[in-house]
N, C-alpha and C positions, 0 to 999 in steps of 0.2 A: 480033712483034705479039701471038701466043698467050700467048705467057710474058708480055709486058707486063700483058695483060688480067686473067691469070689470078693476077699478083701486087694486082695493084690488088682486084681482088675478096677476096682472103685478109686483104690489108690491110683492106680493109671490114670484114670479117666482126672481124677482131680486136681491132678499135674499136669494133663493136657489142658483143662481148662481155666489153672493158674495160668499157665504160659501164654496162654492167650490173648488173656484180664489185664495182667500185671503191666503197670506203664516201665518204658524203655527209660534206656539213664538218660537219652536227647528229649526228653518232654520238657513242652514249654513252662515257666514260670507260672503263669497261670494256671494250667493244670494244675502243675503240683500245688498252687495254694490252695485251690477247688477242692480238691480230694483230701487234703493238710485238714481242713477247718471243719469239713463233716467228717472227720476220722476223732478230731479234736471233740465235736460234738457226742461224740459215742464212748468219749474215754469213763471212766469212774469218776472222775472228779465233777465234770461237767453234772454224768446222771443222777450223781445224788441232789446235787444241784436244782436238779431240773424236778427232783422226787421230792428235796425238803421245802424250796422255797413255799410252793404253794400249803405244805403241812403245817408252817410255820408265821405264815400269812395269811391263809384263806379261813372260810368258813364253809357248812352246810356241804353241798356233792361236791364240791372241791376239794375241800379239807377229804373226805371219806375217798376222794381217787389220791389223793397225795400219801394218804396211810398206805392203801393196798400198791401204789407206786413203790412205795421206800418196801415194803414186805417182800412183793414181788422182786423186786433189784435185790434186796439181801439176799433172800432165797435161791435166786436163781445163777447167781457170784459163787454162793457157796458147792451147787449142783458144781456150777464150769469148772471149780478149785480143785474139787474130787476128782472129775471125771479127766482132767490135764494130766493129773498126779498118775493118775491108775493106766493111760492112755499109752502119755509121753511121747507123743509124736512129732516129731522135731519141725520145727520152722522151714517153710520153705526156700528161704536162704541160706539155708543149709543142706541144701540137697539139688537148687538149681545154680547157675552161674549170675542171677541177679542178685543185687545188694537191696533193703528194704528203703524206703525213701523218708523211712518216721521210726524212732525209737522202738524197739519192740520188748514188751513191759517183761519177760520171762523168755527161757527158751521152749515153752511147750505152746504148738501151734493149736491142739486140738481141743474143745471147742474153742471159739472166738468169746473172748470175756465181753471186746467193746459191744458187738453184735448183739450179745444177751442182755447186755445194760441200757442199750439204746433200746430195744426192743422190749423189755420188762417197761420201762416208762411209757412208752410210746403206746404198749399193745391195752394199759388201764385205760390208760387216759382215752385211747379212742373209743374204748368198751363204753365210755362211761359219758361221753361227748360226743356222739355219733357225729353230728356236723365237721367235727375237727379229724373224723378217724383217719379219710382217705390223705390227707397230706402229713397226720402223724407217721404213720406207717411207711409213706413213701420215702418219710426221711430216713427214719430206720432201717429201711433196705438198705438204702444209699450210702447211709453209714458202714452197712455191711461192704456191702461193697466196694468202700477206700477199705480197708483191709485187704480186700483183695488186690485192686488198682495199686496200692502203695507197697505192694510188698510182704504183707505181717501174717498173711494166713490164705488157706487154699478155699476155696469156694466151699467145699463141706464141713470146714472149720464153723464157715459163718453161717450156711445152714443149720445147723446142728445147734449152734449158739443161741439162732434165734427161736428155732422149735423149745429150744426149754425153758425161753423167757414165755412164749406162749401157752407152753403146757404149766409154766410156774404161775402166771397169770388168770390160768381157767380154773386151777386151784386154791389160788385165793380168794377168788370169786366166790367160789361154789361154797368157798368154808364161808364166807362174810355172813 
């Protein structure tokens, strides 16, 4: 009954603060490209992208953050696959009156894949670059959050998405 209650109110609060996030269908062109291109940037395609080139290019710490990159993004894809499956909590356009402004890859809202994929890249590479971490990471929020702005997932979606790029991340580390 505790746990029922105390899920039902989180779900509250999460729909309160989609509704808040989420841009209107009057948003300017601009906006939506803004939000469009870092949402683009957190898809799957982009992050392996951004996890092989350097595996497939680079040498020495590079080469060695582009392995734990692509390990971490597998690992952490597969985490979000499970935990959608077992979840199953529906997209937020399917429970409020807004439509999403970007394709939305499945109907299970819970975790955020793009979130944990931006954020599996992002969370190595900064571990491993310190000079680069604070603007890696800022994108990766940002990322999270056109998911939210756009429509595709509730703000705990994308929290959640990215804690398990980071707890996927502190694990591959720790194994290296």
């Amino acid at each position: 009954m505790l746990q029922s209650t105390l899920l039902h109110r989180l779900d509250d609060r999460d729909r309160a603060l989609y509704l808040r996030w989420v841009i209107g269908e009057s948003a300017s062109r601009a906006t939506l490209f803004f939000w469009t291109t870092l949402t683009h940037m957190g898809g799957v395609t982009a992050s392996v992208a951004f996890a092989l080139v350097p595996l497939l290019t680079a040498d020495g710490q590079l080469k060695v953050s582009a392995v734990q990159a692509a390990w971490t993004l597998s690992i952490s894809l597969l985490i979000v696959q499970a935990i959608k499956r077992l979840v199953v909590r529906t997209r937020p356009t399917e429970r409020v009156s807004f439509s999403a402004h970007v394709h939305v890859p499945d109907r299970f809202s819970f975790p955020s894949g793009h979130a944990a994929a931006s954020m599996s890249v992002a969370f190595i590479h900064a571990a491993t670059f310190h000079s680069l971490g604070w603007p890696l990471l800022v994108i990766a929020v940002l990322i999270g959050a056109s998911r939210v702005r756009l429509g595709a997932h509730y703000p705990g979606d994308v929290l959640v998405g990215q804690l398990i790029a980071i707890a996927t991340g502190v694990a591959v580390r720790a194994l290296w």
